[in-house]
C-alpha positions in Angstrom: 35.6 69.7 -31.6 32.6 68.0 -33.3 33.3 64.3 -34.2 32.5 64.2 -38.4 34.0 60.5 -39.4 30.7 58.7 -40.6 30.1 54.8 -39.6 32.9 53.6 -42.1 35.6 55.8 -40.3 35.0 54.6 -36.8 37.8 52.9 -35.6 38.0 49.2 -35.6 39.8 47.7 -32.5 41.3 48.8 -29.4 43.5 47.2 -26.9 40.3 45.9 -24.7 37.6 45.9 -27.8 35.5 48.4 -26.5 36.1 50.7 -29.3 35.1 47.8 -31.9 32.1 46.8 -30.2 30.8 50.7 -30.3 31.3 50.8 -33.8 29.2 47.8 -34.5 26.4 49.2 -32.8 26.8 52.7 -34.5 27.2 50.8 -37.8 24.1 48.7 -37.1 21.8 51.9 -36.3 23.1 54.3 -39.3 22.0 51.0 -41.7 18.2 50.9 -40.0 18.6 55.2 -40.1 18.5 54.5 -43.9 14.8 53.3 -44.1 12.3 56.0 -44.2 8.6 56.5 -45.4 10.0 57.5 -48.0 11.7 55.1 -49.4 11.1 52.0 -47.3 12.6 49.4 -49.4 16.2 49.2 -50.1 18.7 47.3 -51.0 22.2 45.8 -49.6 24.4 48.1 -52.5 21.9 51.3 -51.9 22.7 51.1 -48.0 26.1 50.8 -48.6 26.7 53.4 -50.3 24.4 56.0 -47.9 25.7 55.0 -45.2 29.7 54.3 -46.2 30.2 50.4 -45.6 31.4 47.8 -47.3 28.6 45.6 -48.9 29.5 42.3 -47.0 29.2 44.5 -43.5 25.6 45.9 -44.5 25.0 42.0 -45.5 26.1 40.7 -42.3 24.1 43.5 -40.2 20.8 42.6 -42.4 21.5 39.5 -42.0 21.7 39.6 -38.3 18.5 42.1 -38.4 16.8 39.5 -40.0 17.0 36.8 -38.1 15.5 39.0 -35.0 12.7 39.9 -37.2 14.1 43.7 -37.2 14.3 43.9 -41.0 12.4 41.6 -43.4 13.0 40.6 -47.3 9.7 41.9 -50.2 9.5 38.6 -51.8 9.3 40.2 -55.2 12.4 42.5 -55.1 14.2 40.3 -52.6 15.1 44.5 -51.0 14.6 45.0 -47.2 11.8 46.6 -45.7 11.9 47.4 -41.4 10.1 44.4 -39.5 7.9 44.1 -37.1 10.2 42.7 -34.5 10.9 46.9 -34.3 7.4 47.3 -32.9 8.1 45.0 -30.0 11.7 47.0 -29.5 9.6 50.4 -29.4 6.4 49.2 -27.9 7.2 49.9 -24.3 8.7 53.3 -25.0 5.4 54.2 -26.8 2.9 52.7 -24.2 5.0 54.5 -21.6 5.4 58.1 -23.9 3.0 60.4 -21.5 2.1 62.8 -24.1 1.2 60.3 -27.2 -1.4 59.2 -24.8 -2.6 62.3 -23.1 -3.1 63.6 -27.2 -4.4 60.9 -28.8 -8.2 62.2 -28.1 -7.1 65.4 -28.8 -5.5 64.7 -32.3 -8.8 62.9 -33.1 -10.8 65.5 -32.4 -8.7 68.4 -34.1 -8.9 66.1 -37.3 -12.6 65.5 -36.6 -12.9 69.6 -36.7 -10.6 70.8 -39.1 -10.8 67.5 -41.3 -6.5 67.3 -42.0 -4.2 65.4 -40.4 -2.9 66.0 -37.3 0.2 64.4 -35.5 1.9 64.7 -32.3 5.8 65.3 -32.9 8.6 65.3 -30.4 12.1 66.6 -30.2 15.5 64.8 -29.9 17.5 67.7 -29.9 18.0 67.7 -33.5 15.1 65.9 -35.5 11.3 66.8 -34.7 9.8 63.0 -34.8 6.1 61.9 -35.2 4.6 59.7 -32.6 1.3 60.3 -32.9 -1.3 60.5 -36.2 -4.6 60.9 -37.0 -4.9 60.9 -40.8 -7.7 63.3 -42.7 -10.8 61.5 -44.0 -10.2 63.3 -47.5 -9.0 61.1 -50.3 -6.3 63.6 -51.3 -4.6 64.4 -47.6 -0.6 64.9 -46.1 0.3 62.0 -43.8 3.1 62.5 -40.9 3.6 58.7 -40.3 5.0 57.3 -37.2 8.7 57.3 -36.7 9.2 60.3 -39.7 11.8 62.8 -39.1 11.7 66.2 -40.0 15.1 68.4 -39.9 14.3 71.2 -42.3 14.6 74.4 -40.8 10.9 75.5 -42.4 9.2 72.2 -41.0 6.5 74.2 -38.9 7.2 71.5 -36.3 11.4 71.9 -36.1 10.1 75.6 -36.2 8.0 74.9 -32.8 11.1 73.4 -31.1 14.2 75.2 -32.3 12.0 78.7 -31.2 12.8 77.0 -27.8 16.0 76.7 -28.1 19.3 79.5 -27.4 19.9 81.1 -30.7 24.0 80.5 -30.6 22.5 76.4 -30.7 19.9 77.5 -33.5 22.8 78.4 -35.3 25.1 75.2 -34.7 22.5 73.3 -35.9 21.7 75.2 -39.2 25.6 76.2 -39.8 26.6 72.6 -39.3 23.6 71.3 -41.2 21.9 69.1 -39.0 19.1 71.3 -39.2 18.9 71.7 -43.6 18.7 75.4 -44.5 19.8 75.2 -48.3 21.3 78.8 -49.1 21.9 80.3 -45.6 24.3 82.7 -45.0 24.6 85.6 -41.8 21.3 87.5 -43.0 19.8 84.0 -43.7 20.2 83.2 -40.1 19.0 86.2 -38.4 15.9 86.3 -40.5 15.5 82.7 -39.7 16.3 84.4 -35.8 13.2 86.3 -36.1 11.1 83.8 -37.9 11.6 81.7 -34.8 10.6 84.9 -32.3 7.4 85.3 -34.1 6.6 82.0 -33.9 6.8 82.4 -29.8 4.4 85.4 -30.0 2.1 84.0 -32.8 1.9 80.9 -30.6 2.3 78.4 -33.6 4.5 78.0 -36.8 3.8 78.5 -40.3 4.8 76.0 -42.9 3.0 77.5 -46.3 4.7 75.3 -48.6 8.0 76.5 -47.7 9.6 72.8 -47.7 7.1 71.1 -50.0 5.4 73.5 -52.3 2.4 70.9 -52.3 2.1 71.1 -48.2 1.0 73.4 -45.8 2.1 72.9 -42.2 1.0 74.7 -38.6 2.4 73.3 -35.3 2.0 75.2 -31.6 3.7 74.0 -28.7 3.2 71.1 -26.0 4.2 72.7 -22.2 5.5 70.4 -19.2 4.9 71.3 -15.6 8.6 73.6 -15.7 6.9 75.4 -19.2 9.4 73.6 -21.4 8.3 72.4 -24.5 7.7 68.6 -24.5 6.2 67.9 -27.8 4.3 70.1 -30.7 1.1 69.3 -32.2 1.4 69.6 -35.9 -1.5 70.1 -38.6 -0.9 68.8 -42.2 -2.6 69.4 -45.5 -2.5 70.0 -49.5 -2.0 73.7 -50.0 -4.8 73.7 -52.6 -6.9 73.3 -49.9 -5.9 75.8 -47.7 -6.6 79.3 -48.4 -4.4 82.2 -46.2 -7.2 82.9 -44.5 -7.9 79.1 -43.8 -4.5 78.9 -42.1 -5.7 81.8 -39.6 -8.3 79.3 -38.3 -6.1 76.0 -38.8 -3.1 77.9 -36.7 -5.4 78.9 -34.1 -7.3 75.0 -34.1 -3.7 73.8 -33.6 -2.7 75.9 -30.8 -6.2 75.4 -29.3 -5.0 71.5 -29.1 -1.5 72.1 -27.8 -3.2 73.8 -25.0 -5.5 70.9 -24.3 -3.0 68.4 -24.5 -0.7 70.8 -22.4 -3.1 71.1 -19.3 -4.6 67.5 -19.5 -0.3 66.7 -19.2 -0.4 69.5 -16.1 1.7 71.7 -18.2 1.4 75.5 -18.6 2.8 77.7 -20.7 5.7 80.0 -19.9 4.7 83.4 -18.6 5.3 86.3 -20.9 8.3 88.6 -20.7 7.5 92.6 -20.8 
């Protein structure tokens, strides 16, 4: 049975505490969950209300962010932006991430040649995340920034790494909605099946302003040693600029990366079946 009660609904106290103590902490991460590109300053009522606590909890939890320099007050609107006491907190995970290092020169040379940005993303079984940008020298340009997430089901990246995945789990994830899909039913998800297979033979995903009628998206997939994915190398840009038969050459520029960044990690990529 999956477990649906949002942070408000944990309970509060056990016999030894433990159960307290774990809601704290899964209170504390769905209020820093809130802040996104997007929208990165908010304030104590808006988080309470997205995230289904009280207003004197969120207080206390920014208040405790605060003081560790996790979150920081816009001296104008007095709202709460992230801090950089977060860098420190991710700063060993990054320095240590194989694959944001291995692509960096990669990304900055597939931005150098196709002149649109280009990010590495990575999977957390239900969110493709960026790690990794290089942003396009045009004034007009799509940025990926670090720490996005991406969980619609046309993203070219979540594309990349759910065409990995078994199809009953594609289908938990889209049925359940932690993958968005607005408007899926049955024949929904078995096109979506085979939107996924062609992906695997195409060798990259198409995103032509499916999710953002402004954007166009390709992403082709990162291998480890085993031939798992480990990561997807995505390519962003305005869809004025991109023509169809520009995306030809931007989908096979992105897959040209992945498999740069895939032997310089010792990867390869999984043998075909007949």
């Amino acid at each position: 049975m999956v477990d649906t009660m949002t942070p408000a609904e944990s309970p509060e106290t056990t016999g030894n505490g433990d159960t307290k103590g774990t809601s704290v902490i899964v209170n504390a991460i769905a209020v820093l969950r809130t802040f996104t590109a997007d929208e990165p300053l908010l304030g104590v009522t808006e988080i309470a209300n997205r995230v289904g606590l009280h207003k004197s909890t969120v207080s206390r939890i920014l208040a405790t962010f605060e003081q560790e320099h996790l979150v920081e007050r816009d001296p104008e609107s007095r709202r709460f932006r992230l801090g950089l006491g977060l860098i420190a907190v991710a700063g060993p995970l990054l320095a240590e991430l194989e694959e944001r290092r291995v692509a960096y020169p990669v990304l900055r040379e597939l931005t150098e040649q196709t002149g649109e940005t280009s990010a590495l993303m990575v999977w957390n079984g239900a969110e493709s995340m960026c790690v990794e940008q290089i942003a396009s020298h045009h004034q007009i340009k799509h940025t990926t920034p670090l720490g996005a997430r991406y969980t619609d089901a046309m993203s070219a990246s979540v594309q990349v790494f759910l065409s990995a995945e078994q199809s009953e789990r594609v289908r938990t994830l889209l049925r359940s909605g932690a993958i968005s899909y607005p408007g899926l039913d049955d024949a929904g998800l078995d096109g979506y099946q085979i939107k996924l297979k062609d992906v695997t033979v195409r060798g990259w995903a198409i995103n032509y302003g499916e999710s953002s009628i402004d954007e166009v998206g390709v992403a082709a997939p990162v291998y480890d040693h085993r031939g798992d994915i480990v990561a997807a190398v995505l390519i962003s840009a305005p869809r004025f600029r991109v023509s169809r038969e520009r995306l030809q050459s931007l989908g096979e520029a992105c897959a040209a990366a992945a498999h740069k960044v895939t032997t310089r990690l010792g990867g390869r990529a999984p043998q075909s079946k007949n």
